[in-house]
matplotlib code that plots the C-alpha trace (Angstrom):
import matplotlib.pyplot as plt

x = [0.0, 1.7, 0.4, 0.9, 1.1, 3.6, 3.0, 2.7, 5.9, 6.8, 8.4, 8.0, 5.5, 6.0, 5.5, 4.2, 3.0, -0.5, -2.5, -6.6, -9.2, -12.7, -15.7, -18.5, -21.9, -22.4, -18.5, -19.1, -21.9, -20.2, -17.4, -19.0, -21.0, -17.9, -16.2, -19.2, -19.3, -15.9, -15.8, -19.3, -18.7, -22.5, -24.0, -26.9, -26.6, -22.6, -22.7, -26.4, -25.0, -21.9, -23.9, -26.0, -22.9, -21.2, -24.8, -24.5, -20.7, -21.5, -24.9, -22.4, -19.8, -22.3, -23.5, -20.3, -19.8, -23.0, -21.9, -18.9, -21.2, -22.5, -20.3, -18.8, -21.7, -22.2, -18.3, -18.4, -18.3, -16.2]
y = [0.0, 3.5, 5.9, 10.0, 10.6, 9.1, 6.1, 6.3, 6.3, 9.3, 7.6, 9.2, 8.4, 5.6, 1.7, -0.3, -3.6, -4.1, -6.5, -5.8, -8.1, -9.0, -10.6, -10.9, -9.6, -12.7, -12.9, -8.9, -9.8, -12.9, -10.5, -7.9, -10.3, -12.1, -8.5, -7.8, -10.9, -11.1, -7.1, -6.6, -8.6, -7.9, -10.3, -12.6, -15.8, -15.9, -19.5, -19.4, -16.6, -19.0, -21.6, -19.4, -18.2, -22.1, -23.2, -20.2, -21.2, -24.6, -23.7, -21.3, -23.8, -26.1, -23.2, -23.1, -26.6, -26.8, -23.6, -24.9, -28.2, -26.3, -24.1, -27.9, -28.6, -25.9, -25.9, -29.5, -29.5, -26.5]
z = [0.0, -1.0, 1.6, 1.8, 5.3, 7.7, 9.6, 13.5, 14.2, 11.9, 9.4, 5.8, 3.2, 1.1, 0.6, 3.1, 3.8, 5.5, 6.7, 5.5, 7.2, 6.1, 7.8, 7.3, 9.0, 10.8, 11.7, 13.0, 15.1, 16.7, 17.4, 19.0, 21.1, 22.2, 23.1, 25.4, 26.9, 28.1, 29.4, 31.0, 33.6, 35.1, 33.5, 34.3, 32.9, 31.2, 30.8, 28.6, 26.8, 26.1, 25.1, 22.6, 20.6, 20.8, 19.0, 16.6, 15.7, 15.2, 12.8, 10.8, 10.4, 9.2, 6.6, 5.4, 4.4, 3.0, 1.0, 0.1, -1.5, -3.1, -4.6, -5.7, -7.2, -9.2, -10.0, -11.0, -14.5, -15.6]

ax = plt.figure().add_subplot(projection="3d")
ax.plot(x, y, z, "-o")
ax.set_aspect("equal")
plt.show()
């Protein structure tokens, strides 16, 4: 990435390398659910809550492979 400012550190302009991340919506959520759960320490029922986002991992793992059948599928005779 070729940026025109300097970094954080002051160093000039120039080339450097970065790291970009993407997630989905569903990947978002499940973060921001996870970052609340582990700082607001007030809550009522942690272990439920735990329990809730372990479900919703597994179903979207299981999405994924299904996707990814698909995807095959559809792939399959080019």
């Amino acid at each position: 990435m070729t940026t025109p400012y300097e970094d954080v550190d002051g160093n000039k302009p120039g080339h450097y390398f970065v790291e970009i991340q993407l997630r989905t919506i569903a990947m978002d959520s499940w973060a921001s659910l996870e970052h609340e759960m582990k700082y607001k320490h007030h809550l009522k029922d942690p272990e439920r809550i735990g329990r809730e986002l372990k479900r919703c991992a597994e179903q979207l793992a299981s999405c994924d492979v299904e996707m990814q059948t698909i995807r095959q599928l559809i792939h399959e005779n080019d």
